[in-house]
PDB file of N, CA, C and O in Angstrom:
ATOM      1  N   UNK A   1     160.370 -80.568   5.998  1.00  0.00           N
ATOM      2  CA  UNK A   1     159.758 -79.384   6.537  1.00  0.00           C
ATOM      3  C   UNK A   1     160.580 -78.192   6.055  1.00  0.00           C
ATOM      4  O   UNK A   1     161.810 -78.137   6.051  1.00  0.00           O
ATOM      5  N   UNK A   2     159.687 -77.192   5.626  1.00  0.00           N
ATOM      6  CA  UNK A   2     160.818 -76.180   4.686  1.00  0.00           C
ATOM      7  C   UNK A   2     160.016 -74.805   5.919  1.00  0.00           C
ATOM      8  O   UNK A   2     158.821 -74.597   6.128  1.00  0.00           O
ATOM      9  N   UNK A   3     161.235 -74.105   6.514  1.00  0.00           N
ATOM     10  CA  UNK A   3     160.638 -72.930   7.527  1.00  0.00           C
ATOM     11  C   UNK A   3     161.737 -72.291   6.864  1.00  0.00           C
ATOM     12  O   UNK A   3     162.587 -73.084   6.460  1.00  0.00           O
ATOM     13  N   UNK A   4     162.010 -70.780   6.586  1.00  0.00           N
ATOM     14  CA  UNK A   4     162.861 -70.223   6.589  1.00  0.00           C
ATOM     15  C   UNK A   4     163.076 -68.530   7.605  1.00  0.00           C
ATOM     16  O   UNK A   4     163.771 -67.530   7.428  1.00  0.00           O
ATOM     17  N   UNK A   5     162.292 -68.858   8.426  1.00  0.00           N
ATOM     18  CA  UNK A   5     162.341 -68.009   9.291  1.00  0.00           C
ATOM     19  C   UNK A   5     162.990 -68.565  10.860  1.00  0.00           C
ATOM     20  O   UNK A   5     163.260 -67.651  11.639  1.00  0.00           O
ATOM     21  N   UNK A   6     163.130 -69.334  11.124  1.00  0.00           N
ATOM     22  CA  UNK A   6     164.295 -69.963  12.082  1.00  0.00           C
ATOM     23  C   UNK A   6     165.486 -70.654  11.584  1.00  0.00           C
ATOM     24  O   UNK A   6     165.695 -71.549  10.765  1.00  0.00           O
ATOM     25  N   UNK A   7     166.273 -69.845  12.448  1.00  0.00           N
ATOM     26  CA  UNK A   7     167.474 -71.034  12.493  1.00  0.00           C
ATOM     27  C   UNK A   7     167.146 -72.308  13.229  1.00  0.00           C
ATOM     28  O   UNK A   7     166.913 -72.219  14.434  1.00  0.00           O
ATOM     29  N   UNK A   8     167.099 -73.602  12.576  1.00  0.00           N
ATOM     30  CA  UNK A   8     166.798 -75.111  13.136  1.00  0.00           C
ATOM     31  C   UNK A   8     168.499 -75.226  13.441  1.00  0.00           C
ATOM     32  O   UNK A   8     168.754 -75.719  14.540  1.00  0.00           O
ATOM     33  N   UNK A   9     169.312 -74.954  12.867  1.00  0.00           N
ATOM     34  CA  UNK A   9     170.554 -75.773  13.560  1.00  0.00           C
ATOM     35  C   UNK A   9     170.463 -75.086  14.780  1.00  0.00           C
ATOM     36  O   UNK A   9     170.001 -75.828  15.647  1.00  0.00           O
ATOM     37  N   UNK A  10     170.882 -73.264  15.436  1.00  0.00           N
ATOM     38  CA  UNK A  10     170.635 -72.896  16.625  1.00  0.00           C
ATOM     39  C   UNK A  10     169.902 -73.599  17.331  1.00  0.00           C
ATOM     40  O   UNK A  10     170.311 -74.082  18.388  1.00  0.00           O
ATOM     41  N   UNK A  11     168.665 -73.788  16.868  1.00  0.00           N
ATOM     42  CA  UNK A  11     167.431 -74.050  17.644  1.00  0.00           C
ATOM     43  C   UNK A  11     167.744 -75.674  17.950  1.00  0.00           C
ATOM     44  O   UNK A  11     167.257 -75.935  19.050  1.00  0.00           O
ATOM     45  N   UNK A  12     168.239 -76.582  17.495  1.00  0.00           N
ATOM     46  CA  UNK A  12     168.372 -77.849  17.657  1.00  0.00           C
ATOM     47  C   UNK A  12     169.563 -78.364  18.940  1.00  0.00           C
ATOM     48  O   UNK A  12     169.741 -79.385  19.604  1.00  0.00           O
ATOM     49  N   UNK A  13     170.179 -77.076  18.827  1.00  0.00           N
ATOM     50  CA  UNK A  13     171.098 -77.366  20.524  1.00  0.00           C
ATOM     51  C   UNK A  13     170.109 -76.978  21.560  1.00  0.00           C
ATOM     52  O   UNK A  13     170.660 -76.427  22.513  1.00  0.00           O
ATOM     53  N   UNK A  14     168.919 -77.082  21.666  1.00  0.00           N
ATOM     54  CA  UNK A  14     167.674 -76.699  22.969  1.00  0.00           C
ATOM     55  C   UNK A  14     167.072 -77.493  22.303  1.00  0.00           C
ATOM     56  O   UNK A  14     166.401 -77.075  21.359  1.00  0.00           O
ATOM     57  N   UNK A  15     167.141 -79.127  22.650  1.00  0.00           N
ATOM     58  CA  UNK A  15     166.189 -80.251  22.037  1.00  0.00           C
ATOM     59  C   UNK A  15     164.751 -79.588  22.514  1.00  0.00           C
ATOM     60  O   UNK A  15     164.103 -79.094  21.591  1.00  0.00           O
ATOM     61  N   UNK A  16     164.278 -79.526  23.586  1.00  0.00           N
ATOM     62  CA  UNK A  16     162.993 -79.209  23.870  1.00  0.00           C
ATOM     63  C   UNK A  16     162.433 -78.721  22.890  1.00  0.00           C
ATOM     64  O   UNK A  16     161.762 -79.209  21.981  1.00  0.00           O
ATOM     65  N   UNK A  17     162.835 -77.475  23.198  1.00  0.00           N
ATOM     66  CA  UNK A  17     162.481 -75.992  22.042  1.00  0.00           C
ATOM     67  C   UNK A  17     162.485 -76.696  20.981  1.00  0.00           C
ATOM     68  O   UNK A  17     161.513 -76.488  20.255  1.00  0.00           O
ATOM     69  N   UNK A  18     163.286 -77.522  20.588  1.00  0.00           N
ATOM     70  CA  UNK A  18     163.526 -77.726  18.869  1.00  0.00           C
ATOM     71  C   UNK A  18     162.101 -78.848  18.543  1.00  0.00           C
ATOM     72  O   UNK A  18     161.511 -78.946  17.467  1.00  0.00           O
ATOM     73  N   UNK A  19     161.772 -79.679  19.944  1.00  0.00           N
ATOM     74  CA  UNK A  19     161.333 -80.809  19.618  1.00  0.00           C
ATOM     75  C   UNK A  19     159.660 -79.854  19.660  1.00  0.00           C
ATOM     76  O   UNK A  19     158.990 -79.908  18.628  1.00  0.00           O
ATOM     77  N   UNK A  20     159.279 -79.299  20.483  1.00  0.00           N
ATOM     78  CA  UNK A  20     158.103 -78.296  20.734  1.00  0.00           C
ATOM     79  C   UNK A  20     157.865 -77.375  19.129  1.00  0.00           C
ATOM     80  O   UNK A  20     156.854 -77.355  18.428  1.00  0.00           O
ATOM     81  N   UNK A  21     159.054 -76.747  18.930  1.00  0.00           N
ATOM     82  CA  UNK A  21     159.170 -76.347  17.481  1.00  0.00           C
ATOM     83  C   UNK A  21     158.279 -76.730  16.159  1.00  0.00           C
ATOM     84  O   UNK A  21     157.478 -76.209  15.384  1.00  0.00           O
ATOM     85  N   UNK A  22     159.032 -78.158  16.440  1.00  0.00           N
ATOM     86  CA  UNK A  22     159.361 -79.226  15.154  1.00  0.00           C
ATOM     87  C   UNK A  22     157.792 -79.607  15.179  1.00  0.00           C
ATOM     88  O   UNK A  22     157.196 -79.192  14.185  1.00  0.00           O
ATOM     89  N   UNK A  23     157.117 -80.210  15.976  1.00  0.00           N
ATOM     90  CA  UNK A  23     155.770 -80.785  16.183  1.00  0.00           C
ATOM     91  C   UNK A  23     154.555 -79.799  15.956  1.00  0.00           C
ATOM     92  O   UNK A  23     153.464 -80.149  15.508  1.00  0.00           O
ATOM     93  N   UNK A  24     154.891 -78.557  16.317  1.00  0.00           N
ATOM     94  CA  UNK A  24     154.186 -77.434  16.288  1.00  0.00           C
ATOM     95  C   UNK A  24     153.852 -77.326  14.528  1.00  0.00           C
ATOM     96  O   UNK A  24     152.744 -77.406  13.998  1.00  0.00           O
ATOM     97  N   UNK A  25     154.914 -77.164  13.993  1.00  0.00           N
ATOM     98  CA  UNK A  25     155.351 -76.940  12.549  1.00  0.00           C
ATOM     99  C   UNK A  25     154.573 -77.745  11.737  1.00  0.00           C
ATOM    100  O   UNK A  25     153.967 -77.527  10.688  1.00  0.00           O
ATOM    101  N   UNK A  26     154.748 -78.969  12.617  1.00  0.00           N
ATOM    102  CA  UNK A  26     154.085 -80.678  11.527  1.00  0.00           C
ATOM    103  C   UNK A  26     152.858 -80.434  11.735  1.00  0.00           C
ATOM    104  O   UNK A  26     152.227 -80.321  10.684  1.00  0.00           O
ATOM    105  N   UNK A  27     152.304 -80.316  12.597  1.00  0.00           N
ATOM    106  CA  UNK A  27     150.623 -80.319  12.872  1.00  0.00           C
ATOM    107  C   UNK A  27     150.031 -79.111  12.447  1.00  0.00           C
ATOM    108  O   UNK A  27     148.830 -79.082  12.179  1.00  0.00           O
ATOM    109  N   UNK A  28     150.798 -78.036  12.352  1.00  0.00           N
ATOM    110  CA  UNK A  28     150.090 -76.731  11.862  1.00  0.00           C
ATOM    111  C   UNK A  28     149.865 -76.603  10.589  1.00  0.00           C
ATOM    112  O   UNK A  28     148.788 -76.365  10.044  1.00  0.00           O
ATOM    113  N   UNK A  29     151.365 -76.836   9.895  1.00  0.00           N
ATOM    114  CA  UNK A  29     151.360 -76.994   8.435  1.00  0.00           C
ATOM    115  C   UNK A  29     151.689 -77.739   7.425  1.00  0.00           C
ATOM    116  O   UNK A  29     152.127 -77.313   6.356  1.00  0.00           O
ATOM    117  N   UNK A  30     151.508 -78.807   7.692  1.00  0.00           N
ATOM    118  CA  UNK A  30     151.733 -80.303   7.128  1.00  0.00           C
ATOM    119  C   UNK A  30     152.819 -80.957   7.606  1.00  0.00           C
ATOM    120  O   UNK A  30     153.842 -80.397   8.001  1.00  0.00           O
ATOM    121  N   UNK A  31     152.550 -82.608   7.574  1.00  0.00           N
ATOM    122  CA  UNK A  31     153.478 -83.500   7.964  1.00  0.00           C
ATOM    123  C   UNK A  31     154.367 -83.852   7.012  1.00  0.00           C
ATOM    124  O   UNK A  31     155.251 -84.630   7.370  1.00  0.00           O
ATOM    125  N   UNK A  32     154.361 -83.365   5.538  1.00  0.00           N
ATOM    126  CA  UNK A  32     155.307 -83.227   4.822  1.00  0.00           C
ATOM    127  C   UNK A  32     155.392 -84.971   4.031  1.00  0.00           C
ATOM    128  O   UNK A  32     155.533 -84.948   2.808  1.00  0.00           O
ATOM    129  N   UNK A  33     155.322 -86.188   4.605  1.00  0.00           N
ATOM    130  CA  UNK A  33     155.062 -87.415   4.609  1.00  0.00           C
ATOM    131  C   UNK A  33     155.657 -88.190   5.101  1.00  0.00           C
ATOM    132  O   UNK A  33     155.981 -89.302   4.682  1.00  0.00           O
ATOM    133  N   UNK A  34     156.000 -87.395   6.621  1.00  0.00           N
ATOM    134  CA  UNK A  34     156.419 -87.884   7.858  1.00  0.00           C
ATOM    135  C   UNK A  34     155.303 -88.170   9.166  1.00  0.00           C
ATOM    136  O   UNK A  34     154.083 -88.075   9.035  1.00  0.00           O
ATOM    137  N   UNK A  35     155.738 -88.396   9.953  1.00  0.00           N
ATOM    138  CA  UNK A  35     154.389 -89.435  11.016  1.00  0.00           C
ATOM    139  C   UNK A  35     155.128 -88.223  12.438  1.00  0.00           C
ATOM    140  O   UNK A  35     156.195 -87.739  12.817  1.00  0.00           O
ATOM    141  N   UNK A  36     154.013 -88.242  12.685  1.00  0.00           N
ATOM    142  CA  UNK A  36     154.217 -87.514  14.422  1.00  0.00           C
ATOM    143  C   UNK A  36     154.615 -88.670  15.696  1.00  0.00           C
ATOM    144  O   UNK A  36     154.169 -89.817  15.647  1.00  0.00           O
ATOM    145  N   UNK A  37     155.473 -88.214  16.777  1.00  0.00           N
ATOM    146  CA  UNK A  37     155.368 -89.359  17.678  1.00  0.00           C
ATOM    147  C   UNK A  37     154.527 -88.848  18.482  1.00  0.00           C
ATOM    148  O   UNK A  37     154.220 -87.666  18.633  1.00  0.00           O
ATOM    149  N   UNK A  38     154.040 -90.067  19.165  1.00  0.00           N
ATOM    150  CA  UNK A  38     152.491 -89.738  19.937  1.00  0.00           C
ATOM    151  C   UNK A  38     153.241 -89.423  21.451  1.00  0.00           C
ATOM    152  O   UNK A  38     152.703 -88.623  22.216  1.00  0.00           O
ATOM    153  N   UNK A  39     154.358 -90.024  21.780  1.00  0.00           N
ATOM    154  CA  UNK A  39     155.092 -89.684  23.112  1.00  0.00           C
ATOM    155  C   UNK A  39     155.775 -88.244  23.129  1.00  0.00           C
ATOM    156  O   UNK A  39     156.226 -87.775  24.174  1.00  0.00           O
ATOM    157  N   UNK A  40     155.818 -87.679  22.105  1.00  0.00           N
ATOM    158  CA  UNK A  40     156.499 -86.460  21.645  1.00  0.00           C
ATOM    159  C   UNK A  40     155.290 -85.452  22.227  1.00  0.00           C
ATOM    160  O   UNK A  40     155.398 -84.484  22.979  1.00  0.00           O
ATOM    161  N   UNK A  41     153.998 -86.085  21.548  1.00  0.00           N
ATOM    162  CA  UNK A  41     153.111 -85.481  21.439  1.00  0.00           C
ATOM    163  C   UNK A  41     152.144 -85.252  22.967  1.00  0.00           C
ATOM    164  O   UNK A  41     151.516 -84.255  23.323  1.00  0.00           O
ATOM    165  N   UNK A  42     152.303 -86.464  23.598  1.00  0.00           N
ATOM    166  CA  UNK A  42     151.809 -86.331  25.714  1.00  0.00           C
ATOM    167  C   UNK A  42     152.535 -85.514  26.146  1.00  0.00           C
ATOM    168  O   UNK A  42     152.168 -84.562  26.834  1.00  0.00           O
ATOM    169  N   UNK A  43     153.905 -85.804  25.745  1.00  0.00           N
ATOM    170  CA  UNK A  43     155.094 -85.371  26.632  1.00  0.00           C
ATOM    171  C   UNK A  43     154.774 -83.212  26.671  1.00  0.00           C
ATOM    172  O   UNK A  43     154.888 -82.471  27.647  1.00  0.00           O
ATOM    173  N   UNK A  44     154.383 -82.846  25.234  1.00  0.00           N
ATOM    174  CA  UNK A  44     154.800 -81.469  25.264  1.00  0.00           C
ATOM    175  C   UNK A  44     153.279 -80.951  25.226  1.00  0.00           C
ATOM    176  O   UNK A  44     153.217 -79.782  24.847  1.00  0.00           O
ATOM    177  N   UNK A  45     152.346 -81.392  25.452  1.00  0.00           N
ATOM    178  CA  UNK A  45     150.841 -81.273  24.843  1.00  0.00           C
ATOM    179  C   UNK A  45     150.559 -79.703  24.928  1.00  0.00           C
ATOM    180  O   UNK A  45     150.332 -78.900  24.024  1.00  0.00           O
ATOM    181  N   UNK A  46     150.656 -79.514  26.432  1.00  0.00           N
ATOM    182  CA  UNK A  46     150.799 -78.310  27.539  1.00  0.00           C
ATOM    183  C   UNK A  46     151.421 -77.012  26.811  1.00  0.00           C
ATOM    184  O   UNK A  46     151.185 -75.846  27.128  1.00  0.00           O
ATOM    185  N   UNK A  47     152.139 -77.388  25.925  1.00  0.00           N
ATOM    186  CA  UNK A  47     153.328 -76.050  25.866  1.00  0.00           C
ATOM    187  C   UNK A  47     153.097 -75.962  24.108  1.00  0.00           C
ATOM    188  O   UNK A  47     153.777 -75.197  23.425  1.00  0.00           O
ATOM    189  N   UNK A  48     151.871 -77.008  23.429  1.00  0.00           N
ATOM    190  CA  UNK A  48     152.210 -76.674  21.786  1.00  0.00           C
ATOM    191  C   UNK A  48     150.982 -75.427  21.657  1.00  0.00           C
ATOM    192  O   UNK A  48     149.824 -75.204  22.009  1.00  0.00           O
ATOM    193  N   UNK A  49     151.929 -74.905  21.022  1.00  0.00           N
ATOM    194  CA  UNK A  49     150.846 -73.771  20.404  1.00  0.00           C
ATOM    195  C   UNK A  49     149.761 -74.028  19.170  1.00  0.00           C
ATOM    196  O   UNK A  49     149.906 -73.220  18.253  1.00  0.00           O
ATOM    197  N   UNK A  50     148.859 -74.860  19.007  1.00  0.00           N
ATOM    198  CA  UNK A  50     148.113 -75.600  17.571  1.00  0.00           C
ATOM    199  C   UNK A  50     146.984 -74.933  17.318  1.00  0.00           C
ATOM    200  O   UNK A  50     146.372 -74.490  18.290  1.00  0.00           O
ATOM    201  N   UNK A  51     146.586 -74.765  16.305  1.00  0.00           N
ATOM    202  CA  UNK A  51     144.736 -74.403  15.631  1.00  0.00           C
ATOM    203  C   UNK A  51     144.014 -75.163  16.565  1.00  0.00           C
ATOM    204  O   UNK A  51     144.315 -76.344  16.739  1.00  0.00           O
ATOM    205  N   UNK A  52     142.941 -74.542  17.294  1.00  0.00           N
ATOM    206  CA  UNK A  52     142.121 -74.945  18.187  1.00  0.00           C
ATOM    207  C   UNK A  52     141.467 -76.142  17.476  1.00  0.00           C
ATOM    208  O   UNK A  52     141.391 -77.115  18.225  1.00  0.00           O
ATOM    209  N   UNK A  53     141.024 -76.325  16.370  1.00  0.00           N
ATOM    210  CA  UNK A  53     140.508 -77.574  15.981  1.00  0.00           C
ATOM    211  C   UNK A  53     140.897 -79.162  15.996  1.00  0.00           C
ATOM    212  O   UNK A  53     140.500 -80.269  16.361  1.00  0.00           O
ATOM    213  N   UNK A  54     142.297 -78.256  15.127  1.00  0.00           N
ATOM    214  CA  UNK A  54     143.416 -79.568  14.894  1.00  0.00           C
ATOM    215  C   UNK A  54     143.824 -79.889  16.858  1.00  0.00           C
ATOM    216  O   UNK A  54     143.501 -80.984  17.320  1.00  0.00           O
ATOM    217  N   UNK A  55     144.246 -79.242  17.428  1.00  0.00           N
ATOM    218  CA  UNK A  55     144.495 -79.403  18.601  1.00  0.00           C
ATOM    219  C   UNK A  55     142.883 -80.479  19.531  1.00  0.00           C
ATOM    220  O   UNK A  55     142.989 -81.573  20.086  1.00  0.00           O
ATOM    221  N   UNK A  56     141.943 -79.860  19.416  1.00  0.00           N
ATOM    222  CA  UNK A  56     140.786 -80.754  19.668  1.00  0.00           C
ATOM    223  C   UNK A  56     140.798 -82.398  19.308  1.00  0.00           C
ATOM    224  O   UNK A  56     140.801 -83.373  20.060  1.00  0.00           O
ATOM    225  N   UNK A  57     140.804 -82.287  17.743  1.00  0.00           N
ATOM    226  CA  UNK A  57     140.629 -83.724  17.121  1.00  0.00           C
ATOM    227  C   UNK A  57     142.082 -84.428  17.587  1.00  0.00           C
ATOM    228  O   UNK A  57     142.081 -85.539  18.118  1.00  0.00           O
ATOM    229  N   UNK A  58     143.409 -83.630  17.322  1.00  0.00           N
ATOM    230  CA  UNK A  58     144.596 -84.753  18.008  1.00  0.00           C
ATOM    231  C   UNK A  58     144.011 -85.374  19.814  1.00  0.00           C
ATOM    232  O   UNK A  58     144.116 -86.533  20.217  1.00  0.00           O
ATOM    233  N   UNK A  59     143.323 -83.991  20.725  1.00  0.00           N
ATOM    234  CA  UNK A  59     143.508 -85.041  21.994  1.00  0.00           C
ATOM    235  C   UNK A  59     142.136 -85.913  21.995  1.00  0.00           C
ATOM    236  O   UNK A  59     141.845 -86.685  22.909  1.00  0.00           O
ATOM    237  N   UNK A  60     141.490 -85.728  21.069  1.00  0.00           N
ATOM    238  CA  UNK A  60     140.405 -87.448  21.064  1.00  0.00           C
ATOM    239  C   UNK A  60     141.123 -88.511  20.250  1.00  0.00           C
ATOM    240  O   UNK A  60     140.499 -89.558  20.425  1.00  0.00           O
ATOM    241  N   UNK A  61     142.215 -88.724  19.392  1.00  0.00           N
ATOM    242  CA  UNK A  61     142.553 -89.294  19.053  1.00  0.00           C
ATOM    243  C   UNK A  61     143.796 -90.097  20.152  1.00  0.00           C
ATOM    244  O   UNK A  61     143.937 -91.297  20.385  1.00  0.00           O
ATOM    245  N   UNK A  62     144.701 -88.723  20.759  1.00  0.00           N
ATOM    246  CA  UNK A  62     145.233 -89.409  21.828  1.00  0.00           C
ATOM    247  C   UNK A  62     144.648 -89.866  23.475  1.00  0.00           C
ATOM    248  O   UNK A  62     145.333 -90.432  24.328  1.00  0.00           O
ATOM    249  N   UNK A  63     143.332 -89.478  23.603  1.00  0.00           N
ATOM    250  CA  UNK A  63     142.879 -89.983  24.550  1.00  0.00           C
ATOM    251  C   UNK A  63     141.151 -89.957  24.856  1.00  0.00           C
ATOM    252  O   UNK A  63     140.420 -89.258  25.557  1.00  0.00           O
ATOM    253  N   UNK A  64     140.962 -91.030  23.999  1.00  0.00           N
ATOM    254  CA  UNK A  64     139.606 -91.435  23.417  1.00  0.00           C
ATOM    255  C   UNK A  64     138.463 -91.289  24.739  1.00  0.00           C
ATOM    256  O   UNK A  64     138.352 -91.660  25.908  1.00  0.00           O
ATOM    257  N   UNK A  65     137.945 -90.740  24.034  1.00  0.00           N
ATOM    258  CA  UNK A  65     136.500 -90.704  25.646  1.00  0.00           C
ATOM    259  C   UNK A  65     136.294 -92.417  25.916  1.00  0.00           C
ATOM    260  O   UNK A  65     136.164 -93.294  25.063  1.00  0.00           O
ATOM    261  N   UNK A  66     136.310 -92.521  27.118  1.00  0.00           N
ATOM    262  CA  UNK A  66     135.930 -94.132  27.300  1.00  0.00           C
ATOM    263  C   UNK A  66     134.431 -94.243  27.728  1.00  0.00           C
ATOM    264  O   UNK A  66     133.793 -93.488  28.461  1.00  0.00           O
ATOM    265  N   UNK A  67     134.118 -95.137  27.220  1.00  0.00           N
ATOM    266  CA  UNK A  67     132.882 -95.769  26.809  1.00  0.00           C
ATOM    267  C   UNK A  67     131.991 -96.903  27.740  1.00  0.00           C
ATOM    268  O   UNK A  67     132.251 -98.088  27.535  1.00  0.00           O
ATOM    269  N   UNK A  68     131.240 -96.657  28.470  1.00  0.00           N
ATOM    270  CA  UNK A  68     130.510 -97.487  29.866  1.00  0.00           C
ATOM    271  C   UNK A  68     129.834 -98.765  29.136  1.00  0.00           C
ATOM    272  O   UNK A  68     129.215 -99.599  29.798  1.00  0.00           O
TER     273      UNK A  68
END
């Protein structure tokens, strides 16, 4: 992941922040040819800032409409 507008070492002593950051970054502007964690991804859902789309299609993927 190449950002050059944050400091990641600062930012990496506030795991949260860094981990909210970091996920934000991957899903917005590529995963680079790294994998997202999906517990990363419940855990902060609430607080990521994502493209309304991409944000849509991740929560049917993490929590599939169930089916009668």
């Amino acid at each position: 992941m190449y950002n050059w507008t944050v400091n990641s070492k600062q930012l990496k002593k506030h795991k949260k922040h860094y981990d909210i950051w970091k996920l934000e970054q991957m899903v917005n502007f590529g995963l680079n040819g790294k994998k997202l964690d999906k517990t990363d991804l419940k855990k902060y859902w609430s607080k990521l800032h994502l493209d309304p789309k991409k944000k849509k299609y991740l929560s049917l993927i993490l929590w599939p409409p169930k089916r009668s």
